[in-house]
C-alpha positions as CSV (number, residue, x, y, z in Angstrom):
1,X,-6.3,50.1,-9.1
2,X,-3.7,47.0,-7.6
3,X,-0.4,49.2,-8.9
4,X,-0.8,49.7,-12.4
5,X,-4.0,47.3,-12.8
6,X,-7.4,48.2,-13.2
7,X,-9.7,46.0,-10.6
8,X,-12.5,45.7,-12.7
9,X,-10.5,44.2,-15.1
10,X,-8.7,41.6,-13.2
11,X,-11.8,40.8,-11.3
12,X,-13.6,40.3,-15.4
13,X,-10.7,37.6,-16.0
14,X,-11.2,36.3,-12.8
15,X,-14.7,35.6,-13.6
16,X,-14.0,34.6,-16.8
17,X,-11.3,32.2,-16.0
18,X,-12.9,30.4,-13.2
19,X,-16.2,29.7,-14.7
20,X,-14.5,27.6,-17.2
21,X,-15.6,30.5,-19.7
22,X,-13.9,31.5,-23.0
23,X,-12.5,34.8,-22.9
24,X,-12.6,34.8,-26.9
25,X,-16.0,34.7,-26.9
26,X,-16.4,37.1,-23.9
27,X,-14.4,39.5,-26.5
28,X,-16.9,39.3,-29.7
29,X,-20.0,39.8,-27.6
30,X,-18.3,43.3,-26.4
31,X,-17.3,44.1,-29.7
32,X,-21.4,43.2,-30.6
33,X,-22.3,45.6,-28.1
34,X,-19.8,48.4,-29.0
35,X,-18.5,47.5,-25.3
36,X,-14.7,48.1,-25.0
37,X,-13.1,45.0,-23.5
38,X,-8.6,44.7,-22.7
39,X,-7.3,42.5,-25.2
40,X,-6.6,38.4,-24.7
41,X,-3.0,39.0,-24.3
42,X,-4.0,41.1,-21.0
43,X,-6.0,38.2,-19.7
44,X,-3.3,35.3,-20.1
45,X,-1.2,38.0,-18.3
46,X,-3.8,38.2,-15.6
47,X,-4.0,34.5,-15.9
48,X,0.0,33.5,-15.3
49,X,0.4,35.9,-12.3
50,X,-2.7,36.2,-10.4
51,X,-5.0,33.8,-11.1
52,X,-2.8,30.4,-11.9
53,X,-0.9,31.0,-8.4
54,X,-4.0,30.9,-6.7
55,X,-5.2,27.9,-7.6
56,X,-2.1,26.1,-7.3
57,X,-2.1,27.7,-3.8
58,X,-5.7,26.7,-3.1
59,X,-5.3,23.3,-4.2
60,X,-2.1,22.6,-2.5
61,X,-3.5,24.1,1.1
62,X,-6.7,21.9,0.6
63,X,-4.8,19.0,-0.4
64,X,-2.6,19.3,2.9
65,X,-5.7,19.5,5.1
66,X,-7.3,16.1,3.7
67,X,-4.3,15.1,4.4
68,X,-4.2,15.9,7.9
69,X,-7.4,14.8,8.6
70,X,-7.0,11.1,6.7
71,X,-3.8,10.5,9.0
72,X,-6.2,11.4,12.1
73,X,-8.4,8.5,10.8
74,X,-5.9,6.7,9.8
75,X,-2.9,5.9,7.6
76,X,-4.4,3.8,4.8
77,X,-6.9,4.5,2.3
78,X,-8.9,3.3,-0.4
79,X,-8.3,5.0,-3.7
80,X,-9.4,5.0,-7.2
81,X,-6.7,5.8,-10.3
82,X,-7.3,6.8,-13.7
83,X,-5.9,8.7,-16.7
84,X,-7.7,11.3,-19.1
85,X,-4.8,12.1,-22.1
86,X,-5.3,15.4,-24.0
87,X,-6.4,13.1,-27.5
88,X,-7.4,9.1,-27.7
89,X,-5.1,6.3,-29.2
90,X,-1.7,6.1,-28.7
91,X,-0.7,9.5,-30.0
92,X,-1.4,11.9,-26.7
93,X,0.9,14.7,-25.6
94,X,-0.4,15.1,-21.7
95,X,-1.9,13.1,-19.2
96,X,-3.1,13.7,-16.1
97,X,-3.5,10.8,-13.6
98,X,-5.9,11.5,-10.5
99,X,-6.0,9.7,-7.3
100,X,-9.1,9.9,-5.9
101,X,-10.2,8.6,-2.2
102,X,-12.9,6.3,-2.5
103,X,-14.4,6.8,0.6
104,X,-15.0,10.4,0.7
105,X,-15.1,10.7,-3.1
106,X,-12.2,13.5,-2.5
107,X,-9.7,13.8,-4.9
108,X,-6.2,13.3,-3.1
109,X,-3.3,14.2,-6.1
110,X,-2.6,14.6,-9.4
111,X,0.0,14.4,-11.8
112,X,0.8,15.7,-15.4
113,X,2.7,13.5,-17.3
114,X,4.5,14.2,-20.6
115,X,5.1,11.5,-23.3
116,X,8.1,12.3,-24.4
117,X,9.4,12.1,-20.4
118,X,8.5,8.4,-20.7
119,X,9.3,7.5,-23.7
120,X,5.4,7.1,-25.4
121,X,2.1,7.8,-24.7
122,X,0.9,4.0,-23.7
123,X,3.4,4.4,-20.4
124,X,1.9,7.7,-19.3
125,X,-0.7,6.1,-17.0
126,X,2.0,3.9,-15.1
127,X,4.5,7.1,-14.3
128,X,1.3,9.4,-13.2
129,X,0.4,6.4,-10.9
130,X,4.1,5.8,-9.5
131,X,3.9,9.4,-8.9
132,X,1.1,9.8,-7.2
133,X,1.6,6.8,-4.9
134,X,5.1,8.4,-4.0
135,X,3.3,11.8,-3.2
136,X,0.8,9.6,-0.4
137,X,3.5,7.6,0.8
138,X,5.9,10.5,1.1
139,X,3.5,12.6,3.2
140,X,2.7,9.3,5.8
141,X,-0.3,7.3,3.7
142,X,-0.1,3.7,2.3
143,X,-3.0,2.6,-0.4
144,X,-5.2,-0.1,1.0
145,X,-6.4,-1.2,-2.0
146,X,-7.0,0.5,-5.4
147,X,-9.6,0.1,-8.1
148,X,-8.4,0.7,-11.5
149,X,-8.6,-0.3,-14.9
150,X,-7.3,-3.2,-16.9
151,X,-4.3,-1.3,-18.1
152,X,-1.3,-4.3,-18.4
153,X,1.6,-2.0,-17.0
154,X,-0.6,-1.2,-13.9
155,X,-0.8,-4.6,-13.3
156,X,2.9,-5.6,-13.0
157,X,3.6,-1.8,-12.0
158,X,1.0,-3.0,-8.8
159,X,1.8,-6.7,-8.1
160,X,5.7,-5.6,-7.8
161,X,4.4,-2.8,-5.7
162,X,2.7,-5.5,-3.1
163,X,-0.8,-3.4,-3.5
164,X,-3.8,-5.0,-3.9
165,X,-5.7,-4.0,-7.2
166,X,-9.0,-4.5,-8.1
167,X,-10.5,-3.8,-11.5
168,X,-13.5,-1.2,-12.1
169,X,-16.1,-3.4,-13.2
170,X,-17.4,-0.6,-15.8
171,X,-14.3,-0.8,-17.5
172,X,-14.9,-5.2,-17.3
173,X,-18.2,-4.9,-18.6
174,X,-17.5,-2.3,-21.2
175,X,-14.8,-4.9,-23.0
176,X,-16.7,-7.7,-22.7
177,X,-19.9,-5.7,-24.1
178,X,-17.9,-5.2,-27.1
179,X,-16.6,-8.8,-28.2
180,X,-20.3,-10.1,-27.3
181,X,-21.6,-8.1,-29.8
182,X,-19.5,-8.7,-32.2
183,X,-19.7,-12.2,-31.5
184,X,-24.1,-11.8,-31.3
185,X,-24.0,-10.2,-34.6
186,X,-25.6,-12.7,-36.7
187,X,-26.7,-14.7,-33.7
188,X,-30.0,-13.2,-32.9
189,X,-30.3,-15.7,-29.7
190,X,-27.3,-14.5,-28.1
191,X,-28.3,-10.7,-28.9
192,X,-31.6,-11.3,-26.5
193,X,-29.1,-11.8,-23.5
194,X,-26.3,-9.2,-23.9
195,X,-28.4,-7.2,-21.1
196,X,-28.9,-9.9,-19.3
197,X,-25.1,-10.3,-19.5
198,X,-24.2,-7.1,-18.7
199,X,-26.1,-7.0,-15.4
200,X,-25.3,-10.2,-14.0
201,X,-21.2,-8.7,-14.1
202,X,-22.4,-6.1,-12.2
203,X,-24.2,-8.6,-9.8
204,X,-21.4,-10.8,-9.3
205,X,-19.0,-8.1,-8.5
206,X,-21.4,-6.1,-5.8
207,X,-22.7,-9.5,-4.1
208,X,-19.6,-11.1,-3.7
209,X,-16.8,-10.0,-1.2
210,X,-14.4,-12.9,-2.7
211,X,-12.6,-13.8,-5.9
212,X,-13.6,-17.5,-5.8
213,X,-17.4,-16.4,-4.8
214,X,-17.4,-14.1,-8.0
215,X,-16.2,-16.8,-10.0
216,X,-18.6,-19.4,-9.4
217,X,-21.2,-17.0,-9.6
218,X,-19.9,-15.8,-12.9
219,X,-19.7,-19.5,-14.7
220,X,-23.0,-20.3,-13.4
221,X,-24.5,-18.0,-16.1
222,X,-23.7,-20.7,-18.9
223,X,-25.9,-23.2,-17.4
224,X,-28.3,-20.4,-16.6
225,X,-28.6,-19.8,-20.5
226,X,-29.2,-23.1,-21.3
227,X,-32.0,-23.1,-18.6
228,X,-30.1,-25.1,-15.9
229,X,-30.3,-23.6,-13.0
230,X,-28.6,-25.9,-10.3
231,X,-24.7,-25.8,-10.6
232,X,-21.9,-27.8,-9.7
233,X,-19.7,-25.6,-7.6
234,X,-20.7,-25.5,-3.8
235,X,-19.6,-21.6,-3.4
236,X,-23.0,-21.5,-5.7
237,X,-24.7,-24.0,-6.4
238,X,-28.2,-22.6,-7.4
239,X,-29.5,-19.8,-8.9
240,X,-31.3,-17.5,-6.1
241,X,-33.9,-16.2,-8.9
242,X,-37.4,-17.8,-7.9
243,X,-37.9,-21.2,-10.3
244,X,-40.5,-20.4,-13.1
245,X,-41.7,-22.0,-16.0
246,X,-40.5,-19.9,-19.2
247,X,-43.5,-19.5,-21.8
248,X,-40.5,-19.2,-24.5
249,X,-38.2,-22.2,-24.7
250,X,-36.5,-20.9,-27.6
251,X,-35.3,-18.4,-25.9
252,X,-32.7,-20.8,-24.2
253,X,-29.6,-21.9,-25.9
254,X,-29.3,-25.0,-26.8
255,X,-26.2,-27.4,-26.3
256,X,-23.5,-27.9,-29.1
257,X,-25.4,-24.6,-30.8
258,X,-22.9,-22.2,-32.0
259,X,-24.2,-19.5,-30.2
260,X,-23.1,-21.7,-26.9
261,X,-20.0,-22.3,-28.1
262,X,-19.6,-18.3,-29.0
263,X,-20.9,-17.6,-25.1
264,X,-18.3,-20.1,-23.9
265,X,-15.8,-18.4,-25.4
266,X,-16.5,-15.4,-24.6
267,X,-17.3,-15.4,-21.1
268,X,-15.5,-18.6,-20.1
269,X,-11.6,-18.2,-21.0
270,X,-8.5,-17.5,-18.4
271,X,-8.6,-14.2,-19.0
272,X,-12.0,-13.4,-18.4
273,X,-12.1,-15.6,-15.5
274,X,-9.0,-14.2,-13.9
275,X,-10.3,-10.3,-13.7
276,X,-13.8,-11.4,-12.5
277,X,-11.9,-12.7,-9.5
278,X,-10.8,-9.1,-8.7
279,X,-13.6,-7.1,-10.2
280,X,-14.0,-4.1,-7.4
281,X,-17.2,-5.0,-5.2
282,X,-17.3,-2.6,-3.0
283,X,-16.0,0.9,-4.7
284,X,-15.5,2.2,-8.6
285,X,-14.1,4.6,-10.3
286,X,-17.2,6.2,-12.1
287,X,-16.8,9.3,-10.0
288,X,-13.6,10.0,-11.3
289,X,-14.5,8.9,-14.6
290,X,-17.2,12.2,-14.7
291,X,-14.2,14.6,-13.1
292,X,-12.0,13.6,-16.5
293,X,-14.9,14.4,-18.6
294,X,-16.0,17.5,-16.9
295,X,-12.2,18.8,-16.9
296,X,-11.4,17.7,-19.8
């Protein structure tokens, strides 16, 4: 006994609790078995006054130490953001934003956000962001750079901020991915190279280490679906793959065709062009995209 409580039974809710179990269906396999079990309201009780405090304890004593040990190495630091909400669209209760360090793939702070404080799900993400940066700054960090998602508020939120953002290039490819095939859907030519398309914005992003490099090798992909393969700007001015003869020429798009002018479109307009310039090349966020799933 701990006072008045049976050990076996905290050390069950325990067990229950931090597995990520449910305790309600820990309770009808004991009653299957004829095996007497405390009832649910017990273990939220065990939950709120033992269990609860020692996470938040745990957490907050682990947090300090990376802390510590980031400041020995240094005071800035490369980190990921994103936001899981507790249900899709625009009508979400909770977030939680996470800061993660990209180097060590260590998860730095995070911050529950209420709609209602903010007037609206859709600025959640900004306010668990401002919070979290606060948090670093407050205990002696400053963000290098961040990799995050498209998200318009971030944006401004980050330019008037004077930190450097860079876009996941998951999130990129996933948008794009979407309009093309809506776009391919009764172009069957266009269809054959969404995979094509889909790797060559990963390639641009992970062999380029500027915005203007990205670019040009971005807008050389036009001319590389029409089979032209030498281009006009000099940050790229040919295609690196070795120079073949295709067996299928009608696999190429073909000028005025209005699958060009639907690839043109599509891959070619301000907005497109502008995030490829600061599509992430180095880091991304698809760690802390599996940690939303997992927790969530």
């Amino acid at each position: 006994m701990a006072g008045n409580t049976p050990i076996g039974n905290l050390q069950l809710s325990a067990a229950t609790y931090f597995t990520g179990s449910s305790f309600i269906q820990l309770q009808k396999v004991c009653e299957a078995m004829q095996l007497q079990i405390f009832q649910y309201d017990t273990f939220r009780r065990h939950a709120r006054n033992y269990m609860e405090p020692a996470i938040v304890r745990k957490w907050k004593m682990d947090q300090q130490h990376h802390f510590q040990q980031q400041l020995r190495l240094g005071g800035s630091v490369a980190v990921g953001g994103d936001m899981r909400a507790d249900s899709p669209g625009h009508s979400a209760k909770f977030g939680s934003y996470s800061l993660m360090n990209l180097e060590s793939n260590t998860i730095l702070d995070i911050q529950l956000v209420q709609s209602n404080e903010v007037g609206g799900s859709y600025h959640m993400e900004k306010e668990g962001l401002k919070r979290c940066l606060d948090h670093l700054e407050a205990n002696g960090f400053k963000a290098d750079y961040i990799v995050t998602d498209r998200h318009p508020q971030i944006q401004k939120y980050l330019r008037e901020r004077n930190i450097t953002q860079f876009y996941d290039v998951w999130h990129f490819e996933k948008g794009l991915s979407k309009k093309l095939e809506k776009a391919s859907h009764k172009e069957d030519i266009l269809k054959k190279w969404l995979q094509s398309i889909k790797n060559h914005v990963y390639w641009c992003a992970t062999s380029s280490t500027t915005g203007p490099e990205k670019v040009a090798k971005w807008t050389s992909l036009l001319n590389h679906l029409q089979n032209v393969h030498d281009h006009e700007d000099p940050l790229f001015p040919k295609c690196l793959h070795p120079e073949r003869a295709s067996r299928d020429p009608n696999k190429w798009l073909q000028p005025g065709s209005v699958a060009l002018h639907k690839a043109e479109k599509l891959l070619l307009n301000k907005r497109v062009l502008k995030d490829v310039a600061k599509l992430s090349h180095h880091h991304q966020t698809s760690s802390l995209e599996l940690l939303g799933k997992i927790t969530c």
